[in-house]
C-alpha positions in Angstrom: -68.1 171.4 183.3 -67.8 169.9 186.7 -68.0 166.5 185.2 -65.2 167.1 182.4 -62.9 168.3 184.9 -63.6 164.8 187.3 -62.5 163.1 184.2 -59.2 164.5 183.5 -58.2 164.8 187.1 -59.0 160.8 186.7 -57.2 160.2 183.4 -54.0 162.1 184.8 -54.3 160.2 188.0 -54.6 157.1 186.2 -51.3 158.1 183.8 -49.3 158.7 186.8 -50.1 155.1 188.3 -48.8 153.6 185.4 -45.8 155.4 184.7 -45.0 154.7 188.2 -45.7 151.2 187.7 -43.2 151.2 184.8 -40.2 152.7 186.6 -41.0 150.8 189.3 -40.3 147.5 187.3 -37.3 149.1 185.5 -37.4 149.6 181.5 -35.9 146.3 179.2 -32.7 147.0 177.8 -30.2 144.5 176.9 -27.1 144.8 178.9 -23.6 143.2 179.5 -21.5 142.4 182.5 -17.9 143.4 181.4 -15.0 140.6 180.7 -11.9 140.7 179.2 -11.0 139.0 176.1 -8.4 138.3 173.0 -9.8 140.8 170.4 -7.8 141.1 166.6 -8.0 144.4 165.0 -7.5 144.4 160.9 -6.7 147.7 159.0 -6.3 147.5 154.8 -3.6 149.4 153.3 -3.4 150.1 149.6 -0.5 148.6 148.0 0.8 148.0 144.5 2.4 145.0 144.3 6.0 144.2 142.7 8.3 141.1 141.3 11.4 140.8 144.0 13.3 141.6 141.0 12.1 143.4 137.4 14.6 143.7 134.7 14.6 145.6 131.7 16.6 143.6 129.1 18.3 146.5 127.0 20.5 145.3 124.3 24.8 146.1 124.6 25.4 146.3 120.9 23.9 147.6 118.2 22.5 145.9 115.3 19.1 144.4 113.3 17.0 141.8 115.5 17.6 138.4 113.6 15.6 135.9 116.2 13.7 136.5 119.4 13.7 133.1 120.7 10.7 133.3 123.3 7.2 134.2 123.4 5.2 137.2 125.2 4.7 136.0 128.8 6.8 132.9 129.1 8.7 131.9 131.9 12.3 132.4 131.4 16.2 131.4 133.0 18.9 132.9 133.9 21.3 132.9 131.1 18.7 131.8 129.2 19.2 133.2 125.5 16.6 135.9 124.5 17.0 137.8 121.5 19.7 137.3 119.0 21.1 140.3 116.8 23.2 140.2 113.8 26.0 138.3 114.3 28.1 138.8 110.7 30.0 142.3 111.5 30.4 141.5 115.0 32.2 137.5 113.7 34.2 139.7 111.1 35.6 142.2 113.8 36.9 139.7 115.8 38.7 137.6 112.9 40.1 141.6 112.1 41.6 141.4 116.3 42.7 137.8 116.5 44.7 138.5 113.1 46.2 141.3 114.6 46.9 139.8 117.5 49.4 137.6 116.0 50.7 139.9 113.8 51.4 141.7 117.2 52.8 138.7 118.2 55.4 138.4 115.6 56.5 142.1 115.8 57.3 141.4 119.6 59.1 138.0 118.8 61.2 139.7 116.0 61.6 143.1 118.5 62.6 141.1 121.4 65.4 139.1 119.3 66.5 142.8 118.3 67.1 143.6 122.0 68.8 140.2 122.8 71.3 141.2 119.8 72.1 144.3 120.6 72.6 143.5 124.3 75.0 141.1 123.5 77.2 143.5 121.2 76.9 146.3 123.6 78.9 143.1 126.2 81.3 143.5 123.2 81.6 147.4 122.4 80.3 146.8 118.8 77.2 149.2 119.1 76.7 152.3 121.3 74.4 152.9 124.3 72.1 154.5 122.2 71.9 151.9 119.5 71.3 149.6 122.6 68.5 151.8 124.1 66.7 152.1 120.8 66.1 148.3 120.6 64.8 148.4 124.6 62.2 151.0 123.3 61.4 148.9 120.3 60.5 145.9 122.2 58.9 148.0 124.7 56.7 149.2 121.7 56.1 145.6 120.4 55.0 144.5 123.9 52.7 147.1 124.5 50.5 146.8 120.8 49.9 143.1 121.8 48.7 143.9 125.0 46.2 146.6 123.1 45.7 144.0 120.3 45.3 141.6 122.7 42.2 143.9 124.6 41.3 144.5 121.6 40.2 141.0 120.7 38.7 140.3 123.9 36.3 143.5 123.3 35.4 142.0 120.3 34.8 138.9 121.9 33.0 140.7 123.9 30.9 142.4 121.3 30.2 138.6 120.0 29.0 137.3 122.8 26.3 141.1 123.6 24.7 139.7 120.3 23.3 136.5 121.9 21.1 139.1 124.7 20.1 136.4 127.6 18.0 137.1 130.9 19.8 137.6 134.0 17.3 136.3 135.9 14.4 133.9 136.3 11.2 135.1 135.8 8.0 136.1 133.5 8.9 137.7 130.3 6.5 140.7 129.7 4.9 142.1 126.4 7.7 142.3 123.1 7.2 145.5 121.6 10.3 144.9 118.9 10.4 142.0 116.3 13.1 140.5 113.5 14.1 142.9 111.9 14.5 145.5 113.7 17.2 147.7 114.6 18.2 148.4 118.0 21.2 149.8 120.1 21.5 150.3 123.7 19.9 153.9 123.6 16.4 152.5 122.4 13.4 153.8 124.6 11.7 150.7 125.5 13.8 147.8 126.6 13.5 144.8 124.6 11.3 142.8 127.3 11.2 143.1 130.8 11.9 140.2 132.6 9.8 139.7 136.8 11.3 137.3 139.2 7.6 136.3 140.8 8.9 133.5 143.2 8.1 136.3 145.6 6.6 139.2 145.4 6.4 142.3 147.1 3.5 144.3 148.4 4.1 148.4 148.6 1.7 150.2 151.5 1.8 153.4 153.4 1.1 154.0 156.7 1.0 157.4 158.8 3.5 159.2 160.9 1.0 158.6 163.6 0.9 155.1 163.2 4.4 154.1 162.7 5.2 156.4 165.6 2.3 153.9 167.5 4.2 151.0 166.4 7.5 152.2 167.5 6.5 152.6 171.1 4.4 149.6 171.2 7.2 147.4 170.4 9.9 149.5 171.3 11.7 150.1 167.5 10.7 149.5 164.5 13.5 147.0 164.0 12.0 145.1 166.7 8.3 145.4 165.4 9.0 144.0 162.1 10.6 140.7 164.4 7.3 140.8 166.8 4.2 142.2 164.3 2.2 139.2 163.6 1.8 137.7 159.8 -0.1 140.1 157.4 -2.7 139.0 154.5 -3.6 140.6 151.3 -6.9 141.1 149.4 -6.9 140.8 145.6 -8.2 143.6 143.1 -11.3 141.1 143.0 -11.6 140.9 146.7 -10.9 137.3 147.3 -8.2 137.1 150.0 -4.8 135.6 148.6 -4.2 132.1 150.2 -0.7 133.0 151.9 0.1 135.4 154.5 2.8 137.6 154.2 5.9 139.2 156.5 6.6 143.1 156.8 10.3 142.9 155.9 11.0 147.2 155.1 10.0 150.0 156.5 11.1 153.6 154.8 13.3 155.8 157.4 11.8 158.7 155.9 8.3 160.6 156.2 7.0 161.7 152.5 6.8 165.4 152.9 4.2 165.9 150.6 2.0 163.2 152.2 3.3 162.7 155.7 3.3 158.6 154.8 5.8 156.0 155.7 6.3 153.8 152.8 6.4 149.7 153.9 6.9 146.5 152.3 5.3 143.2 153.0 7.0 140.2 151.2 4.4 137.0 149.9 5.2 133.6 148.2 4.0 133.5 145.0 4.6 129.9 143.8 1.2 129.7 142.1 2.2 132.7 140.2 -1.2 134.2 140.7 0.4 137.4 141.9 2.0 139.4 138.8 4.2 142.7 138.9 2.1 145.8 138.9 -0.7 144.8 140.1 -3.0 145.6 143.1 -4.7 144.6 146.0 -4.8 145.6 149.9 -2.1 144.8 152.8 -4.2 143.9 155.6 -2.6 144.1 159.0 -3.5 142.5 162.2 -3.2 144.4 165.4 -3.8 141.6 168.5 -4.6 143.1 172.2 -4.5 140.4 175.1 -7.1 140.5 177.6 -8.7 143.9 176.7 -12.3 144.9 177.4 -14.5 145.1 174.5 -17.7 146.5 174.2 -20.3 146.5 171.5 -20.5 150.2 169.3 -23.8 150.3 170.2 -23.6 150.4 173.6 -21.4 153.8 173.4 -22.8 157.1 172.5 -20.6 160.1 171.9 -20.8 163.9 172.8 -18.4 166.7 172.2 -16.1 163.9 170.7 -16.0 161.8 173.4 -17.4 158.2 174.1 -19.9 158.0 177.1 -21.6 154.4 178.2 -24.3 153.6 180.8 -23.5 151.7 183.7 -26.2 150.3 185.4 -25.3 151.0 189.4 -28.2 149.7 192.0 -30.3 148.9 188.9 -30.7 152.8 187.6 -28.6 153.9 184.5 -25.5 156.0 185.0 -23.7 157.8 182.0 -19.7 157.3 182.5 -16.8 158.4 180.2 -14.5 156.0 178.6 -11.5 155.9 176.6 -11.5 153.7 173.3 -8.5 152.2 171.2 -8.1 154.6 167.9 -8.5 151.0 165.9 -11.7 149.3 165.4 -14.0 146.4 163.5 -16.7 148.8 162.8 -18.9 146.9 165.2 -17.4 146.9 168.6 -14.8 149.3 170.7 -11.8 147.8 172.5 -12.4 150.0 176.0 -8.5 150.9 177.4 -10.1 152.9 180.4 -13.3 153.6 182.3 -14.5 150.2 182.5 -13.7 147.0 185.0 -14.2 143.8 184.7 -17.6 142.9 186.6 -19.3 146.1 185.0 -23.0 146.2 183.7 -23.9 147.9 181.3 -26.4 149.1 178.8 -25.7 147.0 175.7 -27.5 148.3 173.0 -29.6 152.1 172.4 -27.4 153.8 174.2 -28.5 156.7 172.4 -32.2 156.4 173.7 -31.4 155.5 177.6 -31.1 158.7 179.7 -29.6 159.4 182.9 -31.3 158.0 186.2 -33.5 155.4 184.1 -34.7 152.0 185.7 -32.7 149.3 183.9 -34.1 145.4 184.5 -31.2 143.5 184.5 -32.2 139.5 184.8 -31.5 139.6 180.8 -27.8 140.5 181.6 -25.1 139.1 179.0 -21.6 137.7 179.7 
């Protein structure tokens, strides 16, 4: 018995040496004397993205579809011709207005000649006053059914002219869901094609009370952060990023009360046409902080929801609070305050390093 208890009085004697040996030469941790340095922050935003113009081409008159003169998906002009619908009633109505256009004509010539006649022998007391006025109203009457023939032939004109139905704008022509031979009027459901000026396109995002209201005092106005914000990129539905950055150009003046979002646009070339109207991808949005501190995640632990790191102060570990920037790269924390330059600290396992503990620090990282 006497022997067993020499041998663990020995074994605990000999535990104690070389755990005092061990903090004595201080445990290995990787650590990291403090610098400032440029960091660039992205966050991805949602957005649908838009033609900077889309038309629906609706017809003005009504009447059967005799041509369509372009395919499903071609590119299209301005003023180019479209769709062409029957042209025989609407040629036939205006013959009908120019013919009574000079039959209106002639009324007024043989009215006005009326008027000249009777002013004359009213000069000479052969007809009365109201002879006189009649023929005054007369040509007054002729005058005014040319001017209403007159409108009347350039509606029909007009009317001629709605039959040819042309784009009013460059772009991509979309699906055709009518063909020849159909009949259409300007109440029809679906337009006849819809016509997307790609040359540029717009992206459509949302952002957060929060975060505009972040923006607004970082820059001073939101007028002045769409001049200063840097360029923005965009990531495709297949997750390739798009080859040309972008420019916030609109920001809504209104919170969505159902969602508490700020609805933004961010404008892209689109010369390649690779971009097309409805689709989707992601705005991504760079935020750049000069001569910050930044700190790897791992060397950060968190309790009761705030961020703690270990200093290492005359070579023993020392927890300390800091505050971090709300953005991050999922790897590493920009630090806005409880850190200096020249600071050591515990790089990596945080977690595992506990207050008072003997750091080595001849590894130490700049």
């Amino acid at each position: 018995m006497k022997k067993i208890f020499i041998y663990c009085a020995g074994l605990t004697l000999l535990c104690a040496c070389q755990a005092g040996r061990q903090e004595q030469s201080g445990a290995h941790y990787k650590t990291l004397t403090v610098s400032l340095s440029d960091q660039t922050l992205r966050s991805d935003y949602s957005a649908t993205i838009r033609g900077r113009q889309y038309v629906e081409i609706r017809p003005q008159v009504s009447g059967i579809i005799t041509d369509i003169r372009i395919n499903e998906g071609d590119a299209v002009r301005k003023g180019q011709v479209l769709f062409v619908i029957d042209q025989v009633p609407y040629k036939a109505a205006l013959e009908t207005a120019k013919a009574n256009v000079k039959s209106a004509e002639a009324k007024l010539g043989t009215a006005r000649l009326t008027a000249e006649s009777k002013e004359e022998l009213f000069r000479e007391e052969v007809v009365s006053e109201f002879d006189l006025q009649t023929a005054r109203n007369t040509l007054a009457e002729a005058e005014a059914a040319l001017a209403q023939a007159q409108a009347e032939e350039i509606n029909a004109r007009n009317n001629l002219s709605y039959t040819e139905v042309k784009s009013p704008v460059n772009g991509v022509a979309s699906m055709i869901p009518y063909r020849v031979g159909a009949l259409v009027s300007s109440s029809i459901a679906d337009p006849l094609v819809t016509v997307s000026d790609d040359e540029e396109v717009y992206a459509y995002f949302s952002m957060s009370e929060n975060q505009i209201l972040d923006l607004t005092q970082q820059y001073g106005s939101l007028d002045k952060a769409m001049e200063q914000m840097p360029e923005v990129g965009l990531t495709l539905s297949n997750g390739s990023d798009y080859a040309h950055s972008g420019k916030i150009d609109a920001i809504s003046g209104t919170v969505d009360r159902s969602t508490g979002a700020v609805s933004m646009r961010a404008v892209f070339p689109n010369s390649e046409r690779l971009l097309r109207d409805g689709g989707s991808g992601s705005v991504v949005v760079p935020t750049v902080r000069k001569e910050v501190i930044v700190i790897p995640q791992a060397a950060t632990y968190e309790l009761q929801n705030r961020v703690f790191v270990y200093k290492v102060i005359d070579g023993k570990a020392v927890s300390a609070p800091v505050e971090v920037f709300r953005l991050n790269n999922g790897t590493e924390y920009i630090v806005e305050s409880g850190l200096v330059p020249g600071d050591v600290i515990v790089a990596e396992g945080a977690g595992l390093v506990r207050e008072g503990t003997l750091i080595d620090v001849q590894d130490t990282e700049e």
